[in-house]
C-alpha atoms as a printed R data frame, in Angstrom:
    type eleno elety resid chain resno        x      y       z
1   ATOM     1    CA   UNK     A     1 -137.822 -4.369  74.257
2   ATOM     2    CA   UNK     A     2 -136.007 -7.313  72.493
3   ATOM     3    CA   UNK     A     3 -136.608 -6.047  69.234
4   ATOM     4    CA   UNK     A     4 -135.423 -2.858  69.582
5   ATOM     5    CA   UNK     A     5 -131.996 -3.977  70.776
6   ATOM     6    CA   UNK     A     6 -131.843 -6.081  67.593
7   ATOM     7    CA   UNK     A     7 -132.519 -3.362  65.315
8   ATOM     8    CA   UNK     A     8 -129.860 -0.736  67.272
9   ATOM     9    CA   UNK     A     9 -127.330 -3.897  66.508
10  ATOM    10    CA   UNK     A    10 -128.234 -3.750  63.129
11  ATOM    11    CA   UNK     A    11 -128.273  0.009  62.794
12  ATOM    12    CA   UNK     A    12 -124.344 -0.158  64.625
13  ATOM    13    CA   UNK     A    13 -123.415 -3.182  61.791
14  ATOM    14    CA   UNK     A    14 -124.662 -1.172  58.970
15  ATOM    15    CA   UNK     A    15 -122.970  2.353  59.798
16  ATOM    16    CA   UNK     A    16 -119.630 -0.181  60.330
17  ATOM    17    CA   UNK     A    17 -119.831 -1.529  56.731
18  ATOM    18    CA   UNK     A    18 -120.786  2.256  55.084
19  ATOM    19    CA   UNK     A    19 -118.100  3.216  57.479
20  ATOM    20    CA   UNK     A    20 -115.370  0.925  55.905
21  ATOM    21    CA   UNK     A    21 -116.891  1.389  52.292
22  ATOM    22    CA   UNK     A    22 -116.128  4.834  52.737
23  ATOM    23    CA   UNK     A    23 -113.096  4.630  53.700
24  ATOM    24    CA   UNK     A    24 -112.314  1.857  51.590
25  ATOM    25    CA   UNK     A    25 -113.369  4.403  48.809
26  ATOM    26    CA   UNK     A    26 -111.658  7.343  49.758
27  ATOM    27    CA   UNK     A    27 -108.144  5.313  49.622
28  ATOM    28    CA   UNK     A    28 -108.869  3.762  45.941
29  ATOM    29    CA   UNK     A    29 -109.777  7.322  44.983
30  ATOM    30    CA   UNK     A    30 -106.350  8.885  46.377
31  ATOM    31    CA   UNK     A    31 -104.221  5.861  44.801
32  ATOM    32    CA   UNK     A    32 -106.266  6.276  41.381
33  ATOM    33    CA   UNK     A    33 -105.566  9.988  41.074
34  ATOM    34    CA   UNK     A    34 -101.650  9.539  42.374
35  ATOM    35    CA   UNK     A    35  -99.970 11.196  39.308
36  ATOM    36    CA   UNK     A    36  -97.709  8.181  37.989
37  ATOM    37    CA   UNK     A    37  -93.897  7.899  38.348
38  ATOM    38    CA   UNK     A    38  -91.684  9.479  35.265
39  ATOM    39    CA   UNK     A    39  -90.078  6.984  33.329
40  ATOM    40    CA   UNK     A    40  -86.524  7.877  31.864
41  ATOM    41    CA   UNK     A    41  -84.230  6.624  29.533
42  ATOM    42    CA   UNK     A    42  -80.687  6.977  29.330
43  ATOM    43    CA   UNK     A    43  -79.119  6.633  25.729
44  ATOM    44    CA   UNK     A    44  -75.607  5.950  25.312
45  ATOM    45    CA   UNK     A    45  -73.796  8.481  23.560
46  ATOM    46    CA   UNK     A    46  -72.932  8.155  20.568
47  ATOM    47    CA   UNK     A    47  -69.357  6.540  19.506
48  ATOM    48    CA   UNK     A    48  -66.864  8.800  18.440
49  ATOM    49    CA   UNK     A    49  -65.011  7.888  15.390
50  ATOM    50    CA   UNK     A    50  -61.358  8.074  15.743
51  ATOM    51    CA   UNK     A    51  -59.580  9.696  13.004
52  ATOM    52    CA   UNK     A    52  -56.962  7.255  11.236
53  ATOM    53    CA   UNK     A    53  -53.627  8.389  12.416
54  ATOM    54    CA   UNK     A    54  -51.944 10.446   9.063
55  ATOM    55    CA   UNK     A    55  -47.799  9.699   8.321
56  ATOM    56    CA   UNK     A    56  -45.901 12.733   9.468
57  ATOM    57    CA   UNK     A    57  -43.309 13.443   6.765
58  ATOM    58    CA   UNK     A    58  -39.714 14.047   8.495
59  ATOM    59    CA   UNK     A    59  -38.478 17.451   8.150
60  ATOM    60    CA   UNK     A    60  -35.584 18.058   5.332
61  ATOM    61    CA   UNK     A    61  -32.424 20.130   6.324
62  ATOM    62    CA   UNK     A    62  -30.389 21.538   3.695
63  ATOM    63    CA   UNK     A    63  -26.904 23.547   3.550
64  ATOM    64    CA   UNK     A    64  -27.266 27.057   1.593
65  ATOM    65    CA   UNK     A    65  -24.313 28.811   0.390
66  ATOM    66    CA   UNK     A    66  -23.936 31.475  -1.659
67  ATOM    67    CA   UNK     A    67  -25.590 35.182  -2.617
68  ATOM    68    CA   UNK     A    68  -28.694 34.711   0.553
69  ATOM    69    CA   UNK     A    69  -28.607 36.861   3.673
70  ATOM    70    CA   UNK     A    70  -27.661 34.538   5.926
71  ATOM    71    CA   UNK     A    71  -25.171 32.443   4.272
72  ATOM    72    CA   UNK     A    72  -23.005 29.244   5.044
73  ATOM    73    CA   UNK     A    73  -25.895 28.203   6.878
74  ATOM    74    CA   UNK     A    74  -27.658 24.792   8.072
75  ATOM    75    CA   UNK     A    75  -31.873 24.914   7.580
76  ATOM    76    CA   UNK     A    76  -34.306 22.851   8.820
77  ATOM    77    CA   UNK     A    77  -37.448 23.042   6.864
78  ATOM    78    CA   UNK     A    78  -41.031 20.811   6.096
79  ATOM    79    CA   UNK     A    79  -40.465 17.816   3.639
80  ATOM    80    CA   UNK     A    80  -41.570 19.253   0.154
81  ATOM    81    CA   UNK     A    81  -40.373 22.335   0.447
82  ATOM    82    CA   UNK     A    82  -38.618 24.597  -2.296
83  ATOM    83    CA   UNK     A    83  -35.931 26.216  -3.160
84  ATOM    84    CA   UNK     A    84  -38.157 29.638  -2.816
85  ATOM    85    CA   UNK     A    85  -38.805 28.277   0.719
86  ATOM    86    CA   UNK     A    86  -35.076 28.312   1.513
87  ATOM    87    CA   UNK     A    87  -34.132 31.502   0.406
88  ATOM    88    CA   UNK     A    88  -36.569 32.799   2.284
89  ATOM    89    CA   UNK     A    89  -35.386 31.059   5.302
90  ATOM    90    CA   UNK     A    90  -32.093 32.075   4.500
91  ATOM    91    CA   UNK     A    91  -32.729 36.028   4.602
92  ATOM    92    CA   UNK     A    92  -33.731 36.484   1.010
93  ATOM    93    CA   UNK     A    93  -31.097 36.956  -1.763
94  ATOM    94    CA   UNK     A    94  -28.328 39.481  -1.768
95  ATOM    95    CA   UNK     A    95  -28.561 42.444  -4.473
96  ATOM    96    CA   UNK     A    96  -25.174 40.052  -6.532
97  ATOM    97    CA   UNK     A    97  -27.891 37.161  -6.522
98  ATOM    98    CA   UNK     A    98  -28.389 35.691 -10.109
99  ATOM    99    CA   UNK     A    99  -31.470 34.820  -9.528
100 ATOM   100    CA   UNK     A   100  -31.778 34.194 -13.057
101 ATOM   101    CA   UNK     A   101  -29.766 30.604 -12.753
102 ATOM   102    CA   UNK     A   102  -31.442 29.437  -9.622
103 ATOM   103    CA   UNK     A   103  -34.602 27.328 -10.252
104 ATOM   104    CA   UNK     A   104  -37.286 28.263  -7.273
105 ATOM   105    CA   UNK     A   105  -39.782 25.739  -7.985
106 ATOM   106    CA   UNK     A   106  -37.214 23.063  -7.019
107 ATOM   107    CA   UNK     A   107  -38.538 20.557  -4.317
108 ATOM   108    CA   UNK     A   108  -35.378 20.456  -1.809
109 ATOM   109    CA   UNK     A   109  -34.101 17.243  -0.786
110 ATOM   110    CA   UNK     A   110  -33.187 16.339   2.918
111 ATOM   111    CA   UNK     A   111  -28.967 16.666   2.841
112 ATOM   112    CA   UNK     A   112  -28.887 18.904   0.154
113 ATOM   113    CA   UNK     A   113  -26.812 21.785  -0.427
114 ATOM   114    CA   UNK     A   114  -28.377 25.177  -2.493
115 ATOM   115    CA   UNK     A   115  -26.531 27.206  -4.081
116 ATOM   116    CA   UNK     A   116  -27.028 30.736  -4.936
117 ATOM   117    CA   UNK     A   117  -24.760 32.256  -7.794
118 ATOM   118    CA   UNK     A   118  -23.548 35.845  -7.950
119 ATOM   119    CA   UNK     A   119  -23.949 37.658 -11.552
120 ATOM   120    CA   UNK     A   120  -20.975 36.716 -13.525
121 ATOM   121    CA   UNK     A   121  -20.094 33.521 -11.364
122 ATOM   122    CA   UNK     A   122  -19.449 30.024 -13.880
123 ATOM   123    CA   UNK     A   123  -21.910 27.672 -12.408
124 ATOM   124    CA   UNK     A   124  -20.598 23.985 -12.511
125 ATOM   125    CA   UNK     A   125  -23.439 21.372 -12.542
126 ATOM   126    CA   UNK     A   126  -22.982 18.829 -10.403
127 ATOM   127    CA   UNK     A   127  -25.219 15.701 -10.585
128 ATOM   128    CA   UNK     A   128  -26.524 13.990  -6.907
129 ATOM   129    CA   UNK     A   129  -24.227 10.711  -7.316
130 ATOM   130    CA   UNK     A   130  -21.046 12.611  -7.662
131 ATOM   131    CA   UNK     A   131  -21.758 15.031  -4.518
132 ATOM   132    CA   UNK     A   132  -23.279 11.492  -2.490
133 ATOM   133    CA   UNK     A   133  -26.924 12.345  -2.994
134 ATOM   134    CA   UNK     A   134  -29.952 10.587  -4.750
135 ATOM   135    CA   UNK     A   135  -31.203 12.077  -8.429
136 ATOM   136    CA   UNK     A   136  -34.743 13.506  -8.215
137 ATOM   137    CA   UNK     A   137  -36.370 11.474 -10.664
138 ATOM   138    CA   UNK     A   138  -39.388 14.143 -11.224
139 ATOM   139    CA   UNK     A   139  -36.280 16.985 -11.920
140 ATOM   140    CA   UNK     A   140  -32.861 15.485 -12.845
141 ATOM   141    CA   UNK     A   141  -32.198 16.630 -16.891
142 ATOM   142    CA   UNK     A   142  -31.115 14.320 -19.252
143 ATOM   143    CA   UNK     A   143  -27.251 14.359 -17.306
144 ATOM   144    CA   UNK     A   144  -28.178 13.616 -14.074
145 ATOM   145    CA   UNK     A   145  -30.496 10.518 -15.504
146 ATOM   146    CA   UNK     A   146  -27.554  9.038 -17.843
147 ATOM   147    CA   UNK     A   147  -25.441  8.762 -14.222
148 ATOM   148    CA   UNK     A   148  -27.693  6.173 -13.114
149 ATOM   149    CA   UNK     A   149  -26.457  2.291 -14.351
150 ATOM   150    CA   UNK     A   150  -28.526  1.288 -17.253
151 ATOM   151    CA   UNK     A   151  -29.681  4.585 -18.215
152 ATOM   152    CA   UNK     A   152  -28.214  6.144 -21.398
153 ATOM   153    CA   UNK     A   153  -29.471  9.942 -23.282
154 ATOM   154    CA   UNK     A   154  -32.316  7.740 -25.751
155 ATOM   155    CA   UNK     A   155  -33.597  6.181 -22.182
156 ATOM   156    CA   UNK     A   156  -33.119  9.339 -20.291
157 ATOM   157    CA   UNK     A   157  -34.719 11.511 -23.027
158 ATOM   158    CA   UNK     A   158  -37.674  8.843 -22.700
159 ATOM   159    CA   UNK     A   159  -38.207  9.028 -19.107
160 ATOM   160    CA   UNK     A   160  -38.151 12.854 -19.347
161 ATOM   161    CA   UNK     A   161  -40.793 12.950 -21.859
162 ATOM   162    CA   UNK     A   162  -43.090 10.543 -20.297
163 ATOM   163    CA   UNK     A   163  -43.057 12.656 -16.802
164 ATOM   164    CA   UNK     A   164  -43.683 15.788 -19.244
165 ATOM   165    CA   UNK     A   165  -46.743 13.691 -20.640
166 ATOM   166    CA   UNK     A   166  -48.014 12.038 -17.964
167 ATOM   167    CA   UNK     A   167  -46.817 14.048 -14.589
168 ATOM   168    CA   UNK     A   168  -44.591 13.149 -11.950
169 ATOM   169    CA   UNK     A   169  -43.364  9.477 -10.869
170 ATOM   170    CA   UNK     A   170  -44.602  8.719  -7.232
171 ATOM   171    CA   UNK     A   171  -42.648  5.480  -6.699
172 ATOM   172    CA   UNK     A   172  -40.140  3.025  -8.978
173 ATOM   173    CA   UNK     A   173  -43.358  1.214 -10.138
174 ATOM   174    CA   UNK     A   174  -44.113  4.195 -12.543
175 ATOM   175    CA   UNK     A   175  -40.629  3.847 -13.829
176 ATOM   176    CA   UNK     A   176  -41.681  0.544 -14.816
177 ATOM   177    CA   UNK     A   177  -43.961  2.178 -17.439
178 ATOM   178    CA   UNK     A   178  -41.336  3.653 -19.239
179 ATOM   179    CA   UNK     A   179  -40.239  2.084 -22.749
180 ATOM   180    CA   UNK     A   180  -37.356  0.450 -22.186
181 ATOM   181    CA   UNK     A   181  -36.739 -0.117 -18.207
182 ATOM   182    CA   UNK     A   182  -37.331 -3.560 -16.640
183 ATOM   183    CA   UNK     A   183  -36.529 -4.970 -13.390
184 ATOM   184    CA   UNK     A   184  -33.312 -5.008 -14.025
185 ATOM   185    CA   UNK     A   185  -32.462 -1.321 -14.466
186 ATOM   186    CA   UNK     A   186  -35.359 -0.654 -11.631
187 ATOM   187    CA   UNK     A   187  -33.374 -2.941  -9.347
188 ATOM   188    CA   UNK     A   188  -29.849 -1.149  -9.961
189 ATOM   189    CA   UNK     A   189  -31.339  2.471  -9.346
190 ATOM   190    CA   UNK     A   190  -33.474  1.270  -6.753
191 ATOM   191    CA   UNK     A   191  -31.568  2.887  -3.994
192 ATOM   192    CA   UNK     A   192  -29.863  5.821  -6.122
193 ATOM   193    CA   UNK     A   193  -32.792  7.800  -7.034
194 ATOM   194    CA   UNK     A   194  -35.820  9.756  -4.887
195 ATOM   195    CA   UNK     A   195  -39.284 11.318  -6.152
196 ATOM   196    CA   UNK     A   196  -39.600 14.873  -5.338
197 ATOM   197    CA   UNK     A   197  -43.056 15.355  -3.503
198 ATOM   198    CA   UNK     A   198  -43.933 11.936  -2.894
């Protein structure tokens, strides 16, 4: 009978080790087919570039008199405007405007005062320094130029032409290029004179 009892131990040991290989199995084969984890990535957005901050030009105001609408009257307007720009503002002319005398292209200048002639009126030209104002260098004529210290008709005439020639002057370093004016006459109008448009 003794070695039957061995064997039925052997039989119970053996069905214990299939038993735990099975199972031992089965868990490697649920693990193995586990589907594996996403992976994610986060990029940074990208920078934003920051525009370079632009200089905001002042706006001008101006006093127009004269044959407009709405005359006798104080106007605020964008630097660089024109005279066109103001008689608009201003209503438009009146049918006694002479428009013929009144140049429209003219770049306005902050504190100035635009005047509109009627037909038959004598127009006096008056040059910036005597009314307090600054000479446009890009559209004073040869009078308004010779006002300035140090700058007679030949040197006037000059500057004109070379504007003509070579377009407008953006700052007193252009003057500079000019036959004839150093850094003396560039220091004296220094503060007397402006550059339409720039």
């Amino acid at each position: 009978m003794e070695p039957q009892g061995r064997w039925e131990k052997w039989g119970v040991l053996v069905l214990f080790i299939v038993t735990c290989l099975v199972t031992v199995g089965g868990i490697a084969a649920v693990f193995a087919n586990r589907p594996q984890p996403a992976t994610f990535t986060i990029m940074p957005p990208p920078p934003t570039v920051t525009p370079a901050p632009t200089a905001t030009l002042m706006p001008v105001v101006v006093y127009v008199t004269g044959e407009v609408v709405q005359s006798n009257q104080l106007l605020t307007l964008s630097a660089g405007s024109r005279v066109s720009d103001v008689v608009t503002a201003a209503g438009g002319f009146t049918s006694e405007a002479d428009i013929a005398k009144v140049n429209l292209a003219g770049i306005i200048q902050d504190g100035q005062q635009i005047h509109i002639p009627a037909v038959g009126e004598l127009v006096v030209v008056t040059t910036a320094l005597s009314t307090g104002g600054l000479i446009d260098i890009n559209t004073a004529t040869t009078e308004q130029l010779t006002e300035l210290p140090g700058i007679g008709p030949a040197l006037a005439a000059r500057i004109i032409a070379y504007r003509e020639e070579n377009g407008a002057f953006r700052s007193l370093d252009d003057l500079d290029l000019v036959s004839g004016i150093g850094p003396s006459i560039i220091s004296n109008i220094g503060d007397l004179v402006t550059f339409g448009g720039f």
